[in-house]
Each structure stands twice: as structure tokens, then as C-alpha cells.
N, C-alpha and C positions, 0 to 999 in steps of 0.2 A: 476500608478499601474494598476486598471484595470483588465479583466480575459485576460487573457494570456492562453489560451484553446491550445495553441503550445505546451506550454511547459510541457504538462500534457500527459504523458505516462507510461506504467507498474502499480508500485504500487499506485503510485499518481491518475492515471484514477481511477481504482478500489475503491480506499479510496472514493473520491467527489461520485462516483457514488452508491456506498454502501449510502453515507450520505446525500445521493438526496431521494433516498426510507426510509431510518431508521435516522433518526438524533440519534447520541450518544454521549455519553462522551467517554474522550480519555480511563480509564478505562474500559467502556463495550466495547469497540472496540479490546482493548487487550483481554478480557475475551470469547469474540468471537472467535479470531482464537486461543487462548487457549484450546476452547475447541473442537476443530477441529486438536486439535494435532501440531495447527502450530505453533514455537516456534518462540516470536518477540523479536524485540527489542524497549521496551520501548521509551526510547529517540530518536530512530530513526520516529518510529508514532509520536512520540513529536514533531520534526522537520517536519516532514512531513505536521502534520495537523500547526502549524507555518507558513509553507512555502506557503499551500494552501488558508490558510486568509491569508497572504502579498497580495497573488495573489488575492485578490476577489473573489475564488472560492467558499470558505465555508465560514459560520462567525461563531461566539461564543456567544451563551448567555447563561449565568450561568452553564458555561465549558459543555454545550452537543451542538456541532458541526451539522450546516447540511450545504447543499449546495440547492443554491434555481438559479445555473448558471442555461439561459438559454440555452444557445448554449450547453448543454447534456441533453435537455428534447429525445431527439429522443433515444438514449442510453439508456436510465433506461429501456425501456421494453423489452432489449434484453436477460437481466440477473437477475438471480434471487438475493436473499440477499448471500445464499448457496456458488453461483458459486463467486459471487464477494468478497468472505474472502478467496476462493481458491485462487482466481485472489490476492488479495495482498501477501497469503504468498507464491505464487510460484514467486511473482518478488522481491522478498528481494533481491537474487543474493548476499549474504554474507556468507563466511566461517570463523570461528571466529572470528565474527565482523567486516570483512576485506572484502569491495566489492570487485567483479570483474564480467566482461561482457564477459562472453565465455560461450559456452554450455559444456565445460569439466571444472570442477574443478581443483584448482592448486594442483602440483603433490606432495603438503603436506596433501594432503587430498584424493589422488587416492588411489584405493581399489586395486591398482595392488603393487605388488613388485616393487624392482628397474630394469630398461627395462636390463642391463647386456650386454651391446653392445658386 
């Protein structure tokens, strides 16, 4: 297992590096970008922080999460706690629950009409 520092990009950076400055629980973590208007998904930060203790990154004691990786000491003092809950709810990349990797949403969720060839 191991940190696996590769495989850590978007939400997941953000998430470890938020929990490198503030250690939380999976609850204050949702209540955070809650109240920054940003709407999560539960079980996906479940999975998430799951996925970042597989990894080594974070660990758990008494369900408040921090991350004590070395290899992002350099990282934490570029961002603040602020920008790093931006940083997770701008990389969800899900539209009803359903990822996708494009910078345009799919055309069930475009704010345009049908194009009318």
C-alpha cells in the first residue's frame, strides 16, 4: 500500500491537503463546503477519504481524519483552508450523480436549446 502521491489529483489533492492543515471528521468536512454553498455527495467524500487511508495518505482516529504525508509538506502553504473546499467542490465533475471529464456538461444539462441543424 503505501502513499501513492501519483494517484492523488483534483478532489482527492484538495481533500489530504485541507486534512494536512485542519484534521476533521467526515461530517465537518461536508458542513464545510456546505456552507460555502457547495453541494456534496456524502458517500462519494466517504469513498474518498476510504480510498485516501487505503492509500496511506490520511488515517482515522476516532473518525476525525488528518493527513501527516510527507511528500505534501511543500503544498500546504500554498493554499489556504478557504481555497482548498473551493478546490474540492469545483472538482466533483458530477451532474446528477453521474461523473464526467469535459469542461462542457452533457447536453442533458446544457442551458442551451436543442442546436436544430
Amino acid at each position: 500500500r503505501g502513499v501513492l502521491i501519483h494517484r492523488l489529483h483534483g478532489q482527492g489533492l484538495a481533500l489530504a491537503l485541507l486534512l494536512k492543515q485542519k484534521p476533521m471528521s467526515a461530517p465537518q468536512i461536508c458542513s464545510s463546503l456546505l456552507e460555502k454553498e457547495i453541494h456534496v455527495d456524502r458517500k462519494k467524500i466517504g469513498k474518498l477519504l476510504a480510498d485516501l487511508e487505503w492509500w496511506g495518505i490520511v488515517s482515522n482516529e476516532n473518525g476525525i481524519y488528518s493527513c501527516q504525508c510527507a511528500a505534501l509538506d511543500g503544498f500546504q502553504e500554498n493554499y489556504n483552508e478557504s481555497q482548498l473546499i473551493d478546490l474540492i467542490g469545483l472538482t466533483q465533475n458530477t451532474v446528477n450523480g453521474q461523473s464526467f471529464y469535459s469542461s462542457v456538461p452533457p447536453m442533458s444539462v446544457s442551458s442551451r436549446g436543442p442546436s436544430g441543424a
